[in-house]
Each structure stands twice: as structure tokens, then as C-alpha cells.
C-alpha positions in Angstrom: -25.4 1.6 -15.1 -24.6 1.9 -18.9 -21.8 3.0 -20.0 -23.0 6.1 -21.6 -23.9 7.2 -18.5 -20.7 7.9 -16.5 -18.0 9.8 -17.8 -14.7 8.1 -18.4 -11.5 9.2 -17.6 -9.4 10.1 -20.8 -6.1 11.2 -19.7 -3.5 8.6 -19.5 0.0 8.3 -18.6 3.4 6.3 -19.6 5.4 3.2 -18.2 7.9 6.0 -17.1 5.1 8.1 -14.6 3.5 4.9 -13.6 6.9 3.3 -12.3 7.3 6.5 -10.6 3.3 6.4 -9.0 4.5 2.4 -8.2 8.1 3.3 -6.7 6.7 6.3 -4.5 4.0 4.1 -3.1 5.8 1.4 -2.3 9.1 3.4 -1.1 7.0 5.3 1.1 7.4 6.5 5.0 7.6 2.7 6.3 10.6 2.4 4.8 12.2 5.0 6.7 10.2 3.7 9.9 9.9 -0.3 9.6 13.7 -1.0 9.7 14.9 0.4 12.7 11.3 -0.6 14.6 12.4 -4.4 13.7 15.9 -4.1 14.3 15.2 -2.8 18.0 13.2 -6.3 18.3 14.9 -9.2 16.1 18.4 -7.1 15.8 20.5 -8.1 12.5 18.1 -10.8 11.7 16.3 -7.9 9.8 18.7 -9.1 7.0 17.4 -12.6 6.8 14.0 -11.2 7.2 13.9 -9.0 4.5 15.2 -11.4 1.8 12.3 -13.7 3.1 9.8 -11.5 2.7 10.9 -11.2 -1.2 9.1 -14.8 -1.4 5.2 -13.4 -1.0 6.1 -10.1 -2.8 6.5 -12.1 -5.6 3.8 -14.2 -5.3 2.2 -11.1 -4.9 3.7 -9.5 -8.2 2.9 -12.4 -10.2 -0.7 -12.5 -9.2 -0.9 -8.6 -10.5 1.0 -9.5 -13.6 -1.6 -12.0 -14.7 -5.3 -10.2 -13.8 -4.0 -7.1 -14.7 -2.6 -8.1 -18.0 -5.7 -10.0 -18.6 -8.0 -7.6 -17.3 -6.4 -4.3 -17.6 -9.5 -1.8 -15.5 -9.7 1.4 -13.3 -10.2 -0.5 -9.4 -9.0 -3.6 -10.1 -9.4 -5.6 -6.6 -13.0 -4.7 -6.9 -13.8 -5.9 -10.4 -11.3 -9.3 -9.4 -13.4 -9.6 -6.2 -17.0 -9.5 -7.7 -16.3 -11.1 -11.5 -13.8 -13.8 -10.2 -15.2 -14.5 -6.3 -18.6 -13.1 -5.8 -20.4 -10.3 -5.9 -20.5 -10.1 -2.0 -16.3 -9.9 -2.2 -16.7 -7.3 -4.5 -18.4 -5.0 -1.6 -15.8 -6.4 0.5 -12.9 -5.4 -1.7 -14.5 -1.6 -1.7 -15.0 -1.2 1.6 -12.4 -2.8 3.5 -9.5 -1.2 1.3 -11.1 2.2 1.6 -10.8 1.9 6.0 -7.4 0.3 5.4 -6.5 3.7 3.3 -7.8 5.9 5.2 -5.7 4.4 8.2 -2.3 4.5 6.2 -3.5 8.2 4.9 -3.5 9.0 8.9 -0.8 6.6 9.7 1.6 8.5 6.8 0.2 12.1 7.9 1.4 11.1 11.5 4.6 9.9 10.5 5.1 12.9 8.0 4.4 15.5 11.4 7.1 13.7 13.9 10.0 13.8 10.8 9.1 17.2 10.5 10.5 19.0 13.6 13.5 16.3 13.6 14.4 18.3 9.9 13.5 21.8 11.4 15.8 20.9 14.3 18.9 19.7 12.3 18.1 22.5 9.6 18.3 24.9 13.3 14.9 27.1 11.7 14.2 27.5 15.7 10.3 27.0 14.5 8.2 24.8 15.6 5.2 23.1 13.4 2.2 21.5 15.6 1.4 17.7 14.7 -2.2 18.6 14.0 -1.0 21.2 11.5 2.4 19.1 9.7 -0.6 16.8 9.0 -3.1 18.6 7.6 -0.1 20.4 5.2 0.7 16.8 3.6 -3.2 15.6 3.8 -4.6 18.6 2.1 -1.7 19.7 -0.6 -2.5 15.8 -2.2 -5.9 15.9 -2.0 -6.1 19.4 -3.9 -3.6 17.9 -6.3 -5.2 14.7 -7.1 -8.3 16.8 -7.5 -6.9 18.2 -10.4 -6.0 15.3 -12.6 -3.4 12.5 -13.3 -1.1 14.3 -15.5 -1.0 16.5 -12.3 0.1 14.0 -10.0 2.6 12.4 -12.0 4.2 14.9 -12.7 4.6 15.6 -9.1 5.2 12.2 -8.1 8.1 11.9 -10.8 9.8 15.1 -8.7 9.0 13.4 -5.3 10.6 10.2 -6.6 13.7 11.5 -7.3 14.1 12.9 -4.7 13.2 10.3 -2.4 15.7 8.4 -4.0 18.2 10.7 -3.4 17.6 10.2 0.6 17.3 6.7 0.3 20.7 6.5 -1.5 22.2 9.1 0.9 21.5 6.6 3.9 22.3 3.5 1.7 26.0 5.2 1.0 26.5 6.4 4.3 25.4 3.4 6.2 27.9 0.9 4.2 31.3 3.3 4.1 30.7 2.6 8.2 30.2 -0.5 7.7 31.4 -3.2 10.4 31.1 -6.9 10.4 31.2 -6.9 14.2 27.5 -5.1 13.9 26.1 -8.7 12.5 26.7 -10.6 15.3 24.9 -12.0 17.2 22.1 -12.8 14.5 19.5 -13.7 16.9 19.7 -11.3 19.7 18.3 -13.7 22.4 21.4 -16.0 21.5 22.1 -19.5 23.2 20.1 -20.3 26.2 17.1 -18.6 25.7 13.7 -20.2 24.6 13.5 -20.9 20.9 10.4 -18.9 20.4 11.7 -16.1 22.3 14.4 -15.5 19.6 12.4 -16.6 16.4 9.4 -14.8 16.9 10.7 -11.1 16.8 12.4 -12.6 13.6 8.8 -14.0 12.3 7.4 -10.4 13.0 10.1 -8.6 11.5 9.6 -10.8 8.1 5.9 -9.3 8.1 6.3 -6.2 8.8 9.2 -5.8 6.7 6.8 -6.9 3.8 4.9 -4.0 4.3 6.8 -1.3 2.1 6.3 -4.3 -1.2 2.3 -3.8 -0.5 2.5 -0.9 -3.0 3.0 -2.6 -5.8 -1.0 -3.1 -6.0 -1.8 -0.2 -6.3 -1.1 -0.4 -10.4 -4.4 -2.3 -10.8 -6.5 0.2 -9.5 -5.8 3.1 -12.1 -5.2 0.7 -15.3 -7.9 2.4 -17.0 -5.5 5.0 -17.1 -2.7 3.6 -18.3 -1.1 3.6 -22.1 -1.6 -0.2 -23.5 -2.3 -1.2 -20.0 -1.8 -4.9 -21.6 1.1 -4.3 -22.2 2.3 -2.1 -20.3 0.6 -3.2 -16.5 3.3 -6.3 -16.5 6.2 -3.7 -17.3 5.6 -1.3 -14.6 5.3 -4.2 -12.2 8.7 -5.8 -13.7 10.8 -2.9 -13.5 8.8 -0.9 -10.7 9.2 -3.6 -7.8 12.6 -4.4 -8.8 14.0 -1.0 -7.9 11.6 -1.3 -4.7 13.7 -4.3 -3.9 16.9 -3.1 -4.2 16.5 -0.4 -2.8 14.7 -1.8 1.0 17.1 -5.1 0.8 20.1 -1.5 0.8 18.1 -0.1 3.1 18.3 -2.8 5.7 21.7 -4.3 4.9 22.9 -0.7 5.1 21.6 0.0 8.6 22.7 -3.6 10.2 26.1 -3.1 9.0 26.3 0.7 10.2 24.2 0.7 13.6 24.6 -1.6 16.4 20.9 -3.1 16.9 21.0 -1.4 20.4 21.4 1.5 19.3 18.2 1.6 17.7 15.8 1.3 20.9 15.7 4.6 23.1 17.3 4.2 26.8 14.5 6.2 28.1 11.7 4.5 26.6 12.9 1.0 25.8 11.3 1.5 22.3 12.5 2.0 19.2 14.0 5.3 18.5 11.7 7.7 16.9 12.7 9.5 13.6 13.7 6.2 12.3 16.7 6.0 9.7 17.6 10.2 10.4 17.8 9.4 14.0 20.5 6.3 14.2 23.0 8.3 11.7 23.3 11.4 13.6 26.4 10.4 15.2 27.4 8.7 12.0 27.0 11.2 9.2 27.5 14.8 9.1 24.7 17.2 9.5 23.6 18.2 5.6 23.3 14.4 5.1 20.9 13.5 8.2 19.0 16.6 7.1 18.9 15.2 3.5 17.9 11.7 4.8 14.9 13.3 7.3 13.6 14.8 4.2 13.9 11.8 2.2 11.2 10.5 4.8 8.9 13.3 4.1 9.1 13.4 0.9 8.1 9.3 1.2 5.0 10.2 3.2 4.0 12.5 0.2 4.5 10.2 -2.4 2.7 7.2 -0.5 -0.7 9.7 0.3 -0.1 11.3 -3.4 -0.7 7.8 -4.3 -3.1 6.6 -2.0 -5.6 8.9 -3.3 -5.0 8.2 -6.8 -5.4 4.4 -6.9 -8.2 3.8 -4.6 -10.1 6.9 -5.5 -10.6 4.8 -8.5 -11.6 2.0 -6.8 -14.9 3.7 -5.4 -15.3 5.1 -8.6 -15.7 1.5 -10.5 -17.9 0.4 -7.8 -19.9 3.0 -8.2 -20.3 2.6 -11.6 -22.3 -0.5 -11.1 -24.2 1.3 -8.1 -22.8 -1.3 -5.6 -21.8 2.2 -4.0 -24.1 5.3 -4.6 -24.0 6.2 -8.3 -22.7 9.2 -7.1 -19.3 8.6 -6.7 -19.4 7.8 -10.2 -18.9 11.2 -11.6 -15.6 12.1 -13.4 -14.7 16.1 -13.2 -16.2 17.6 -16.3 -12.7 20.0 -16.5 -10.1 18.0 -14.5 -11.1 14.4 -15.7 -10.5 13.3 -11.8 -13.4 11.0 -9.9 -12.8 14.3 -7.4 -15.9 13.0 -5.3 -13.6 10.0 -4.4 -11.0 11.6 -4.0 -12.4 13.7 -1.6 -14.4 10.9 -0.1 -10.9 8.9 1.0 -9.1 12.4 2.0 -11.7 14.4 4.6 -12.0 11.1 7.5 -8.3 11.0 7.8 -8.3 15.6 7.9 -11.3 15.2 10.7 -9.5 12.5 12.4 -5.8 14.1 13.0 -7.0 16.8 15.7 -8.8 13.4 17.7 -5.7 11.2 17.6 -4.9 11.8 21.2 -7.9 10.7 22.3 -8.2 7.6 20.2 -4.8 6.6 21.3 -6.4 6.2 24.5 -8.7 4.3 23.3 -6.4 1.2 22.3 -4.2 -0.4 24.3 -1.2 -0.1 22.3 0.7 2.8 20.2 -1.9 4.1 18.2 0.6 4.4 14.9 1.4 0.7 15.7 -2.5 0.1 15.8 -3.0 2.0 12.6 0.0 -0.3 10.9 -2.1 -3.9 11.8 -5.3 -1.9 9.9 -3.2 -1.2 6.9 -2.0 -4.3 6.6 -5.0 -6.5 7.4 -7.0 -4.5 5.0 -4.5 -5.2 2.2 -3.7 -8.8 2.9 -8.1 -9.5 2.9 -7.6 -7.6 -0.6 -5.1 -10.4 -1.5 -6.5 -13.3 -0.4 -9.3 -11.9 -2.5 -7.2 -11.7 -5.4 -5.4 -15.3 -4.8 -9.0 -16.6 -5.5 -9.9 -14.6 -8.3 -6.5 -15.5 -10.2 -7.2 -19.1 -9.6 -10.8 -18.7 -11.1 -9.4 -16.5 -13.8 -8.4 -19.0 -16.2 -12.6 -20.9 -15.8 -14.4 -17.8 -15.5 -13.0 -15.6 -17.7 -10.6 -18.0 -20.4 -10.2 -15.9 -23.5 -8.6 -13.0 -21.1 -6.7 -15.6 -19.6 -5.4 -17.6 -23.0 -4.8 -14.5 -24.9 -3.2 -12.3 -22.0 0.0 -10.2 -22.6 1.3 -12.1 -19.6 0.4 -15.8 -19.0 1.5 -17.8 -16.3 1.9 -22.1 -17.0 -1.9 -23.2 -15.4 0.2 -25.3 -12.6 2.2 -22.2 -12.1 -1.1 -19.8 -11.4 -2.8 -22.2 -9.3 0.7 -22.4 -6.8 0.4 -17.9 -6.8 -2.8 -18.2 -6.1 -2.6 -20.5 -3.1 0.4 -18.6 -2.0 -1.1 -15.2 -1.9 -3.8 -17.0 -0.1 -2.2 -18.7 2.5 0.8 -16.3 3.0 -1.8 -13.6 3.7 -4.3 -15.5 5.9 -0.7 -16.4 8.0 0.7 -13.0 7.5 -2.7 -11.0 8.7 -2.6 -13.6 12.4 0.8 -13.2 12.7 0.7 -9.4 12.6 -2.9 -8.8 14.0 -1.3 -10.3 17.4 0.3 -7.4 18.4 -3.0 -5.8 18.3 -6.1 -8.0 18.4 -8.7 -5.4 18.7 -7.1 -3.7 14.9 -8.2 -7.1 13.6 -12.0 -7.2 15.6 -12.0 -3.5 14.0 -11.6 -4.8 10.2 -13.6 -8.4 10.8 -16.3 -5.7 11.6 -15.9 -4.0 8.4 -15.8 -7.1 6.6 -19.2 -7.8 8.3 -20.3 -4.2 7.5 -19.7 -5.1 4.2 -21.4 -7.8 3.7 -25.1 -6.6 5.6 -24.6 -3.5 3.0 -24.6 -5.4 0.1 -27.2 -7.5 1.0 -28.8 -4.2 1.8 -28.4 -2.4 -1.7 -29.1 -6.1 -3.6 -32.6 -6.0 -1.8 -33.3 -2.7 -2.3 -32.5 -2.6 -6.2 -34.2 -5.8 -6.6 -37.6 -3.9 -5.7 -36.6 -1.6 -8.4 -36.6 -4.1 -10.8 -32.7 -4.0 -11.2 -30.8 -7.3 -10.5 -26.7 -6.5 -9.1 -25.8 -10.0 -8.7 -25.9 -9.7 -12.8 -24.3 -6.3 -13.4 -21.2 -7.4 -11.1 -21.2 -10.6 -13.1 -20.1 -8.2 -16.3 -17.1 -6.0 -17.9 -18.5 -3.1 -19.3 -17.9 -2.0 -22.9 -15.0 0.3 -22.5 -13.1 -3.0 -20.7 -13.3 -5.1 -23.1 -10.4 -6.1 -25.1 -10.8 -6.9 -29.2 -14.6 -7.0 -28.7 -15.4 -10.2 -29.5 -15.0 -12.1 -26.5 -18.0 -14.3 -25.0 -16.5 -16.2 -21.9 -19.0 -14.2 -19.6 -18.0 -10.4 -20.9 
């Protein structure tokens, strides 16, 4: 498709609203979940854990910092995956993402609907709000918003922020004045005697899952089209966006160790964790106006993650359509609002028409359904990074003059070490997590297979029309590239 014939998208916003996009994905409900889930398992170990999950953020930062300051484009993991890897990846870095988002878009719409009667109950409104319908509320107020344009959302996302923040720092505050030292010990629940594996492996767990609330940082890459100077300005939103993410969920974590015995986060009754997360451990600790302010911190993180989710990966279909790997009709930008709104509405009506069937698809796995929903999410993101840990490392042959002139450059020895280590961290991190639900990872290695028979599919089918995709996905377009004069394969 030529670029005269889609629309672009001409609104773009600051360093300031996309820290605040980055923070709210990344901050979203998992943090308020996560914590006390793996502190019921691999008790204040969650400490040691969370530090060592720091290690692949980076490597996960660093590989963003580099392809997006060298090429800065709207659905980034799709253009890294079929101009760096293949053109095949690049269907695989469409599809595979979209599933993954429309299970966190259910899996955050789930999580926003059981907070919401444990804030009605502490508020004492005496009303209760069905699951089905607390869902559809959060599902269908962002996908009206994002419908409406960027400036829209981050606007509202700079709101949500702060006051997400105000939550988080609520708990943080409240969790260290009752701190106690006596709450750290034992480290390794199982303690002496037990098998070594038996101890280690909640703590192995714990370091992935924990990981999870630093997988929003990639979301920066998908809307870069959309950003001021993105050459600039990409690297800084990374910089200063995942360090607040960091200390903020290392506070998070220490806070709740130090404040809450690691029994106390598993339900008597159930021998789970305690549901309501973070709210739920400090209502014996913290007086009633704060537990109400922390449960709506958690809401508030569910809408910034799905205000989110819909912006980034709505653009991701869109570039993908662009080159018709996906129907040309996604392509089309809002002739008023300046949105992709088919997208949008594309990754917002499966998880809508799913809510009402969840009990019955809970049944249909053998573990928690949200816990089944979580290994989705995070397979889905960690194919996406393997993806990119081989397009960074082919960056520097395939595309050189982004690469040498690049706002941000890492040493070549440097690059090739985050690109192995995104690599191999997420090829561990995906078995190690897909173990507490093998048939969420058979459900994803069938998308990935879906993927590739449907690009084979379209490449065969445009080929008879005289139109070769291997060779469009092999290209930047016009609008993408940077000083105009590069030839290394733009």
C-alpha cells in the first residue's frame, strides 16, 4: 500500500503524557495482585525476587531504547519482526500480541470487577455491582475514549496516574510505619530440612511473575509515530518512565514483607492467596479511608493498564495493515478523531463478548481461569521479545545507518549481550511460567501456528494478484524515514 493511501495520524503528544501512558501501563492491576499472590507461595523471598527481576527489565529497556531510537514507528514489534527477522515473524508479532491483549484486556476487566465490591464494602454504599457488569463499565468507558483520539487519552491517563500513585504511596507509607524485621524471617519459607527445589522454586516463580508489571514498558514502541521527536524522545520516556515503575513495585514489595506476615496473605478457607490483594492484607493494619484509598488505587490501575492496552496495540494492527499483511481495512485512521477506531474496536469487542462466558470457560481449564489468562499474557509478550532480541541483534546489518546515527546507541558487543538476553531470559521465563498451566502455552503455540498458515495464506493469495509481500515487509515507508537519504534497505 502507498503511502498516499492511508491516512496518518497527526496528533502527537509530549515526554510528560507518554511517561504517564508508560507508568499506567506498567503500574497497572498486577501490581496490586502479583505481590501478595507470590508472597502466599515464596514468603519474604518476594524481596530477593523482585530485585532479580530488575536484571531482564533492563535488558528489556535497553533493547526498546535502541530499535526505537533508531526506528522510531507506530507498531513497532511488527515492523522489528518483519524488517529485522522475517516477514513470517512479522504476522507472528500481529497476531500473537493481539490474543495476548485481549487476554490481559479480560484478565484486567476481571480483576477491576472483584476490587470493586471490596471498595463498595469498605466505602458501606450497601450496593452491589455484578462481575459481568463492573467489567463491561471499565471495557467499554476505554474503548469509547480511545475511540476518540490520543490527546483524549492522555489526558485521562495523566488523571489516572496520579491518582494511582496516590494509592500506591498510601500502601507504600502505611506498610513501612508497621514495619517489623521479625516479618523477614524465615526468607525461604520451606526452611532447613526440606528439599532444595521445594523452597527455590516458589522463589524462581515469584522472580517471573513479579516481572510481569515491567512488561509495560513496551508498549512505547507501538505508538512512536505519535510521539514528539520520537528520536529523541522514545529513550527519555523509557529512562525516566521505568525508573519510577521500579521504585515504586521494589516499595511495593518491600513494604508489604515488612508489614504483613507472609501467612497472612493466603486465605484459611481456601489455602490460596487472599483475594483483593494489597486492600485486603492492610485492613487490620490501616484505618478504613486508607484501605478504601488503596482498593481504588487498584481500580484505577486496571483503567490505566486497558486505557493503554487499546492505544498501543490498536496501532500495531494498524501498521500491519498498512502493508495488507492484515486486511487493508484496519488501515483506516478516523477522518474527525485521528484514531485507527477500527482497531481499536477490533482488540475491545472479544474481551466485551467474552466477560458474560467466563464461568464457563473456567471450566474449561484446569486451573484458575485469571491464573490461566496471566500465562497467555505473558507468553504472548515474552514471544514478542524474543522477537525483538533477534531483530536488535540484526539491527546494526540490516538496517546500519539507523543504527550508526541513532539518538541512542549501544557499544556493538553491548547490543549483541541485550539481544541474547532478552532472548534467552524470555524463552526461560515463558517455560518457567507456562508450567503452571501447560494447556495456556498449547493455546499460544497454536496461534503462533495460526500465524504462520495465514501469512502463507495472504503471500499466496497476493502473489496471484501480481503483488509480492515478502518485498513490501522488507521496507520503511516514506513517512518513517529519518533525514531521507538513507539507502541500507529503506
Amino acid at each position: 500500500m502507498a503511502d498516499e493511501e492511508f491516512k496518518l495520524i497527526n496528533e502527537q503528544i509530549g515526554v510528560g503524557s507518554a511517561v504517564a501512558l508508560l507508568v499506567g501501563t506498567a503500574l497497572g492491576m498486577s501490581i496490586f495482585v502479583v505481590p501478595t499472590q507470590t508472597a502466599a507461595e515464596a514468603g519474604p523471598s518476594i524481596i530477593l525476587a523482585i530485585l532479580a527481576s530488575v536484571v531482564p527489565m533492563v535488558f528489556g529497556v535497553l533493547l526498546l531504547l535502541q530499535l526505537g531510537g533508531a526506528i522510531p514507528v507506530a507498531g513497532g514489534i511488527y515492523v522489528y519482526g518483519s524488517r529485522l527477522v522475517g516477514p513470517v515473524w512479522g504476522m507472528i508479532s500481529v497476531i500473537v500480541p493481539v490474543i495476548a491483549i485481549w487476554a490481559y484486556l479480560l484478565f484486567a476487566a476481571l480483576g477491576f470487577a472483584q476490587y470493586l465490591p471490596i471498595l463498595v464494602e469498605v466505602l458501606g454504599l450497601g450496593v452491589e455491582i455484578p462481575t459481568v457488569v463492573g467489567a463491561w463499565i471499565l471495557l467499554v468507558s476505554f474503548l469509547l475514549l480511545n475511540y476518540v483520539g490520543i490527546q483524549m487519552v492522555a489526558r485521562t491517563q495523566i488523571a489516572l496516574v496520579a491518582l494511582l500513585l496516590v494509592g500506591m504511596l498510601t500502601f507504600i507509607i502505611g506498610g513501612l510505619m508497621h514495619f517489623d524485621t521479625d516479618n523477614l524471617s524465615p526468607m525461604f519459607p520451606d526452611g532447613p530440612g526440606e528439599p532444595f527445589e521445594d523452597s527455590i522454586t516458589p522463589f524462581v516463580l515469584a522472580v517471573v511473575l513479579l516481572y510481569i508489571p515491567f512488561q509495560g514498558f513496551s508498549m512505547i514502541i507501538e505508538i512512536g509515530e505519535e510521539i514528539r521527536r520520537p528520536v529523541k524522545n522514545i529513550p527519555r520516556v523509557l529512562a525516566i518512565g521505568m525508573s519510577i515503575v521500579t521504585v515504586l513495585a521494589v516499595a511495593v514489595v518491600v513494604a508489604l514483607v515488612g508489614a504483613v506476615p507472609w501467612q497472612d496473605t493466603i486465605d484459611p478457607a481456601t489455602g490460596e492467596a487472599v483475594e483483593g490483594g494489597l486492600a485486603t492484607v492492610m485492613v487490620d493494619l490501616l484505618p478504613t479511608w486508607t484501605v478504601a484509598i488503596i482498593a481504588a488505587g487498584a481500580l484505577i490501575a486496571a483503567a490505566t493498564t486497558v486505557n493503554t492496552l487499546f492505544t498501543s496495540y490498536s496501532r500495531t494492527v494498524m501498521r500491519a495493515a498498512r502493508d495488507e499483511v492484515v486486511p487493508s481495512y484496519f488501515s483506516a485512521v478516523h477522518y474527525r478523531f485521528n484514531t485507527p477506531h477500527r482497531c481499536v474496536i477490533l482488540l475491545g469487542v472479544p474481551p466485551i463478548l467474552a466477560v458474560p462466558l467466563v464461568p464457563y470457560l473456567d471450566s474449561l481449564v484446569a486451573v484458575d481461569f485469571l491464573d490461566w489468562l496471566v500465562v497467555v499474557v505473558v507468553t504472548g509478550i515474552f514471544i514478542a521479545l524474543m522477537v525483538g532480541g533477534v531483530a536488535l541483534w540484526n539491527l546494526p546489518k540490516e538496517f546500519p545507518k539507523r543504527y550508526e546515527y541513532s539518538f541512542y546507541k549501544l557499544p556493538l558487543p553491548v547490543l549483541k549481550v541485550v539481544a541474547v538476553g532478552n532472548v534467552v531470559a524470555s524463552a526461560l521465563f515463558t517455560l518457567l511460567v507456562a508450567s503452571s498451566a501447560p494447556s495456556a502455552l498449547v493455546f499460544v503455540a497454536l496461534a503462533v501456528a495460526f500465524s504462520g498458515a495465514l501469512y502463507f495464506y495472504r503471500i499466496r493469495r497476493y502473489r496471484r494478484k501480481g503483488v509480492d509481500l515478502k518485498e513490501r515487509m522488507a521496507l520503511l515507508h516514506k513517512h518513517e524515514r529519518i533525514g531521507g537519504g538513507d539507502s541500507d534497505g529503506e
